[in-house]
N, CA, C and O of each residue as an XYZ file, in Angstrom:
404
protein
N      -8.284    -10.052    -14.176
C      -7.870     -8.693    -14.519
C      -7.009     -8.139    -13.384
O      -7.454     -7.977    -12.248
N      -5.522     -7.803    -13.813
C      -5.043     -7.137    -12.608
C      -5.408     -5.879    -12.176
O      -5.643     -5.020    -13.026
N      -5.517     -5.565    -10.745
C      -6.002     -4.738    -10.170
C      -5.634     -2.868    -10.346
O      -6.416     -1.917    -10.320
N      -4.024     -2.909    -10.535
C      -2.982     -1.959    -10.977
C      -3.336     -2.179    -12.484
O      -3.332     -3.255    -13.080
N      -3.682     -0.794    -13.039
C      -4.005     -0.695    -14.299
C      -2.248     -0.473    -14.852
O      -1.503      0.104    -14.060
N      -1.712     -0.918    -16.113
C      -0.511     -0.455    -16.677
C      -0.486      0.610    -17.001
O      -1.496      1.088    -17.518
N       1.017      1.619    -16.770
C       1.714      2.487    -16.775
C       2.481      2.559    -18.076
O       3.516      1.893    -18.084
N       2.180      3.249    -19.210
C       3.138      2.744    -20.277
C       4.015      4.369    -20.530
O       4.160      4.772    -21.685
N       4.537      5.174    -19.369
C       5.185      5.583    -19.152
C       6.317      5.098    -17.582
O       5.621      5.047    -16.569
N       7.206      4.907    -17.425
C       7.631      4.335    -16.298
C       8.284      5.346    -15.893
O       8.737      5.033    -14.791
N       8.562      6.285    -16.131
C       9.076      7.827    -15.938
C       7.960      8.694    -15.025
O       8.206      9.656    -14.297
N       6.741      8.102    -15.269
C       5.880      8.381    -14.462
C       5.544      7.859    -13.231
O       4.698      8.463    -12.571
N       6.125      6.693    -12.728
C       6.176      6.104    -11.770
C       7.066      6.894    -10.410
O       8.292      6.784    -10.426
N       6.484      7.580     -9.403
C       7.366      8.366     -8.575
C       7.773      7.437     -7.621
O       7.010      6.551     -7.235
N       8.816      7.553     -7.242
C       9.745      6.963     -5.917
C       9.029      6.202     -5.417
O       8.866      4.986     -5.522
N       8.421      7.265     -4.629
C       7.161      6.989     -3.455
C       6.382      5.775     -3.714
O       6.161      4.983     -2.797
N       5.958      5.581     -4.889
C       5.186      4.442     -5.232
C       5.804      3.230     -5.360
O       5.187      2.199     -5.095
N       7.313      3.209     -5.854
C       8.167      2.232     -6.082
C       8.186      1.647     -4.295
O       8.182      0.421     -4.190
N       8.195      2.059     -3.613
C       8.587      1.594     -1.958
C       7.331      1.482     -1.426
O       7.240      0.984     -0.305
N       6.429      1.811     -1.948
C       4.654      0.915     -1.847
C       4.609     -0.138     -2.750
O       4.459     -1.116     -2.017
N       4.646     -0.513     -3.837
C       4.942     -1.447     -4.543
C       5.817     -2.530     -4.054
O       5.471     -3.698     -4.232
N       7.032     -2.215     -3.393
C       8.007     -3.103     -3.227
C       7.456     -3.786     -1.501
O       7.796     -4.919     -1.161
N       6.407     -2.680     -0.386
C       5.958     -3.100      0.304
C       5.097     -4.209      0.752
O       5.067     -4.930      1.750
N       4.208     -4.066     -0.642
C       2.988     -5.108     -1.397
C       4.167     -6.329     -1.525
O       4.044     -7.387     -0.909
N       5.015     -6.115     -2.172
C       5.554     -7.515     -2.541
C       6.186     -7.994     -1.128
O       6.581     -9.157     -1.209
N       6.394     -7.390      0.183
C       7.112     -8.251      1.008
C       6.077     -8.622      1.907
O       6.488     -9.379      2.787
N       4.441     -8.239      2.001
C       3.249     -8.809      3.045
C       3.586     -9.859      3.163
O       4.299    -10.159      4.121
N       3.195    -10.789      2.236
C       3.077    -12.364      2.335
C       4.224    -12.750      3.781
O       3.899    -12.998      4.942
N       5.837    -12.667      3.074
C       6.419    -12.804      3.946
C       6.250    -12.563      5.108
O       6.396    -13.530      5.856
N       5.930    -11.396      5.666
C       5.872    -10.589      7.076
C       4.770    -11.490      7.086
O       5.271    -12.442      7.685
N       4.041    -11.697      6.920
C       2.978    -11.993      7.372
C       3.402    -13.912      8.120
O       3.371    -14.537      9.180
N       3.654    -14.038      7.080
C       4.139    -16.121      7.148
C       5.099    -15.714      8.629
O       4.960    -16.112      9.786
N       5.952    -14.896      8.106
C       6.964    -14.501      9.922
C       6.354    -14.442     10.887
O       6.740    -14.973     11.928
N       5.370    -13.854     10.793
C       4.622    -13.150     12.508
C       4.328    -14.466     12.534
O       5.008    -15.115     13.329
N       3.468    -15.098     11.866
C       2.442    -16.668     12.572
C       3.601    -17.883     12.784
O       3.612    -18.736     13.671
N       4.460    -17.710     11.813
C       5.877    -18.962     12.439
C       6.153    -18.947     13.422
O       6.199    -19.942     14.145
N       6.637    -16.891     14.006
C       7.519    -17.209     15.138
C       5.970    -16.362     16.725
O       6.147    -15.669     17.727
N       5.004    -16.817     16.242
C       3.774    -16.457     16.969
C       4.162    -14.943     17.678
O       4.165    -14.672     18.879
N       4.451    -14.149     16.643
C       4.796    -12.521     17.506
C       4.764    -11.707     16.601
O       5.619    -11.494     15.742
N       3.273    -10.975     16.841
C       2.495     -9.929     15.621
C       3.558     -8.806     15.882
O       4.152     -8.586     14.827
N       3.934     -8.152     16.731
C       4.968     -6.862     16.202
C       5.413     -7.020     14.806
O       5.507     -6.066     14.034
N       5.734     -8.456     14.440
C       6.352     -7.849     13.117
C       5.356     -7.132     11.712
O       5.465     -6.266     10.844
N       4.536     -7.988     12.121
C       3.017     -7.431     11.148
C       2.820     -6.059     11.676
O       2.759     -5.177     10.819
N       2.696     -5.666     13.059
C       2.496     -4.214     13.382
C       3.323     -3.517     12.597
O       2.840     -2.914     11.638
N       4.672     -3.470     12.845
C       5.298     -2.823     12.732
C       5.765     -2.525     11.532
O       6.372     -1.498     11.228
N       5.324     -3.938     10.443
C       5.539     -3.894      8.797
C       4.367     -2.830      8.677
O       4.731     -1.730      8.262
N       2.787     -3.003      9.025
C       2.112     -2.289      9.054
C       1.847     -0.869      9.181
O       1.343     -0.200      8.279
N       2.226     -0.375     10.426
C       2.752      1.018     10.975
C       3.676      1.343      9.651
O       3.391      2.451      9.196
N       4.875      0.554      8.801
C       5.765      1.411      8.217
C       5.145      1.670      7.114
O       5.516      2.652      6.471
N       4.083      0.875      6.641
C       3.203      0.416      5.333
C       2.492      2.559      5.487
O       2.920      3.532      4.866
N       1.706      2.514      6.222
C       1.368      3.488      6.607
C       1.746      5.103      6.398
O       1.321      6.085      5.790
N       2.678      4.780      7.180
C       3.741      6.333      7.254
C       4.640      6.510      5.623
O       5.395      7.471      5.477
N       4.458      5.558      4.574
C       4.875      5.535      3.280
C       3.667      5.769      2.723
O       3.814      6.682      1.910
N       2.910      5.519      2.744
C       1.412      5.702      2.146
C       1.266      7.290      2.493
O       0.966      8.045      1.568
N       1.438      7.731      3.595
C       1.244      8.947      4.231
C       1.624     10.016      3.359
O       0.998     10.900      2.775
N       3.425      9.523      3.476
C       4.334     10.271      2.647
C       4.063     10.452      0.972
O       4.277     11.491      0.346
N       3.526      9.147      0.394
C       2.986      9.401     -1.118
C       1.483     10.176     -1.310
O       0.979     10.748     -2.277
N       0.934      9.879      0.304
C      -0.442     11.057     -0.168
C      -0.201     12.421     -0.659
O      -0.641     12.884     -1.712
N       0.867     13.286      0.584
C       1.513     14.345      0.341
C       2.209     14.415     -0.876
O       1.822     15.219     -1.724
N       3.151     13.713     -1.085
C       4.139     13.936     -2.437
C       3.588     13.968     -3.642
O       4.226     14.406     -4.599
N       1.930     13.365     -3.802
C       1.846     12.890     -5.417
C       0.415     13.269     -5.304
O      -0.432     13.173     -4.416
N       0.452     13.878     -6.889
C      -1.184     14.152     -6.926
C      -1.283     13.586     -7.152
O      -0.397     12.936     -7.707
N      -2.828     13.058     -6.933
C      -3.859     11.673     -7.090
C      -4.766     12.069     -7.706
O      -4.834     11.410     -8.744
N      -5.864     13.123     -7.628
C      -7.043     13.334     -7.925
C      -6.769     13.994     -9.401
O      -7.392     13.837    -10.450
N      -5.505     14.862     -9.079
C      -5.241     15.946     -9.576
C      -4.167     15.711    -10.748
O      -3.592     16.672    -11.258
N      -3.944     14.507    -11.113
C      -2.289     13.865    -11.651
C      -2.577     14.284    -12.901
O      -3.704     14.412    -13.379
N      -1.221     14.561    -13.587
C      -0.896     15.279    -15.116
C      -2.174     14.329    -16.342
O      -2.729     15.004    -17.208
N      -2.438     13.000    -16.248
C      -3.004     12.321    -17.516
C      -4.095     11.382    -16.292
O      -3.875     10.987    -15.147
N      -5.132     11.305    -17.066
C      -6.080     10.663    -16.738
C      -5.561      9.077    -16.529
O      -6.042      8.486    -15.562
N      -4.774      8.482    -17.234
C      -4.041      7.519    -17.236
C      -3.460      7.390    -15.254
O      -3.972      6.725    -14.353
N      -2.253      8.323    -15.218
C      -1.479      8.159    -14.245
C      -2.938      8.304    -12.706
O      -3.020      7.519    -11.761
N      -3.847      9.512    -12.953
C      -4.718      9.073    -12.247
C      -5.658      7.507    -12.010
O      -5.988      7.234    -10.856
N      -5.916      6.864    -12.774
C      -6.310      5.605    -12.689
C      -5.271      5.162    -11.498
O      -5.584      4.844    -10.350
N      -3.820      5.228    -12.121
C      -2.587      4.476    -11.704
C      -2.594      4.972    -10.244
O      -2.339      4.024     -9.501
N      -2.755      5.897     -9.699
C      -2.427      6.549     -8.580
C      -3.654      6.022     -7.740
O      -3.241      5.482     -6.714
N      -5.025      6.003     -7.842
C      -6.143      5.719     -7.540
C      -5.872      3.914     -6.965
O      -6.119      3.451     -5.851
N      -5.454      3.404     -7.840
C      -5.480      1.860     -7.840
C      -4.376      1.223     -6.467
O      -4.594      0.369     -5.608
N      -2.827      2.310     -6.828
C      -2.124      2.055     -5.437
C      -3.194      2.169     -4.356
O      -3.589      1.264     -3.622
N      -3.642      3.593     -4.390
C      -4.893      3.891     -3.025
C      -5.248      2.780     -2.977
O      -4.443      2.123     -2.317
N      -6.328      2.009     -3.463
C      -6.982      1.011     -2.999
C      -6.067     -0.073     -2.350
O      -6.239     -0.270     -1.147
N      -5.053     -0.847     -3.046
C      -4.437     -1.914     -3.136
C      -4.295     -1.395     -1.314
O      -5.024     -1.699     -0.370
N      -3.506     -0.837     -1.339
C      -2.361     -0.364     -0.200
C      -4.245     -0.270      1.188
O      -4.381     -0.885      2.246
N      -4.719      0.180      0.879
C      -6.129      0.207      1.899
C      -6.580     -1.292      2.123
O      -6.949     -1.726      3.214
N      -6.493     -2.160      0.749
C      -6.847     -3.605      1.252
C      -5.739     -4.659      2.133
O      -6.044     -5.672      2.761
N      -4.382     -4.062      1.948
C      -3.123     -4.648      2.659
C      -3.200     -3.935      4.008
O      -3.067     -4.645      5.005
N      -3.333     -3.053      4.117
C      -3.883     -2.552      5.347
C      -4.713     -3.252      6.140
O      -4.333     -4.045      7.002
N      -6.212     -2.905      5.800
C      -7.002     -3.652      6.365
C      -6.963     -5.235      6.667
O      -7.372     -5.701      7.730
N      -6.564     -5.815      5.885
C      -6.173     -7.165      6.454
C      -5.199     -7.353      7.168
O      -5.389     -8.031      8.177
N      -3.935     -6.868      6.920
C      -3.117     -7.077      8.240
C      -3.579     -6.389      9.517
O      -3.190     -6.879     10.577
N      -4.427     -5.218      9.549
C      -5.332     -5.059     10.779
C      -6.739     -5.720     11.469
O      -7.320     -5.386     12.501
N      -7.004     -6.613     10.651
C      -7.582     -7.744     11.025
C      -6.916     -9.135     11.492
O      -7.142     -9.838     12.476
N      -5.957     -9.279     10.358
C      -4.987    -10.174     11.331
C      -4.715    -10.270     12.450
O      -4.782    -11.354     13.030
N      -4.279     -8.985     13.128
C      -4.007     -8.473     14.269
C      -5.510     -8.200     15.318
O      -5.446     -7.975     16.527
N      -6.429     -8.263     14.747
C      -7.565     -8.666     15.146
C      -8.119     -6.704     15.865
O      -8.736     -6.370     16.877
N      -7.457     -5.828     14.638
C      -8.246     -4.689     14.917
C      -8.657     -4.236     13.838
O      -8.092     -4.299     12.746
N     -10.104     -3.549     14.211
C     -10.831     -2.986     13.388
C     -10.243     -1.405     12.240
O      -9.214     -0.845     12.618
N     -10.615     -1.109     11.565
C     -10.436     -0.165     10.931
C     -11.565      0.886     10.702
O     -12.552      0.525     10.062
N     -11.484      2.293     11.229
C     -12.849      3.169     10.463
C     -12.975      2.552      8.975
O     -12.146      1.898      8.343
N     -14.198      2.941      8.637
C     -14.629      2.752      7.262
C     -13.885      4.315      6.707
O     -13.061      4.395      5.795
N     -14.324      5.258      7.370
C     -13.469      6.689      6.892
C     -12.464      7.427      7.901
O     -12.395      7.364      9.128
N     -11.725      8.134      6.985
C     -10.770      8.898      8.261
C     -11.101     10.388      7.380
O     -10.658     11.460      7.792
C-alpha cells in the first residue's frame, strides 16, 4: 500500500509540496553521493534544505485544517514521509533526533 494516499484533484496539490515531493525523489541519490565521494555535507546540506522546505510548507498550507478531509489525509502523509527522510538521513549522519519539537 503506498504510503501518500491519491489526490484526485491535482489543482490541489500546492507548490510547496511539489518541491517536497521532488526532494523525496532525489534522497537516494544524495545519499549514494555522500558514501561514494566519503563527504556527508552533501547529505547535511540536502538535509538542512529538506528542512527549511518542510518549514516553508508548514507555514504556507493548512494541514490539520485543509478544505476536504481528503487533501488532509494528503497533507498529513507528506508530514510523515518527509519526518522519516529526515530521520534517516540524520542517522546516517549518525545524529539523533527529538522524538518531539
Amino acid at each position: 500500500k503506498p504510503i501518500l494516499p491519491k489526490v484526485t484533484i491535482a489543482s490541489q496539490i500546492h507548490e510547496q509540496e511539489k518541491v517536497l515531493i521532488y526532494a523525496v525523489s532525489q534522497y537516494r541519490e544524495i545519499l549514494d553521493h555522500s558514501a561514494q565521494t566519503l563527504d556527508p555535507s552533501h547529505l547535511a546540506n540536502f538535509l538542512y534544505q529538506m528542512a527549511k522546505d518542510f518549514h516553508k510548507y508548514y507555514h504556507e498550507c493548512r494541514i490539520l485544517n485543509a478544505e476536504t478531509d481528503e487533501l488532509k489525509q494528503w497533507r498529513l502523509s507528506i508530514c510523515y514521509v518527509i519526518s522519516l527522510y529526515l530521520e534517516h538521513g540524520m542517522r546516517c549522519l549518525g545524529i539523533s533526533m527529538p522524538d518531539k519539537m
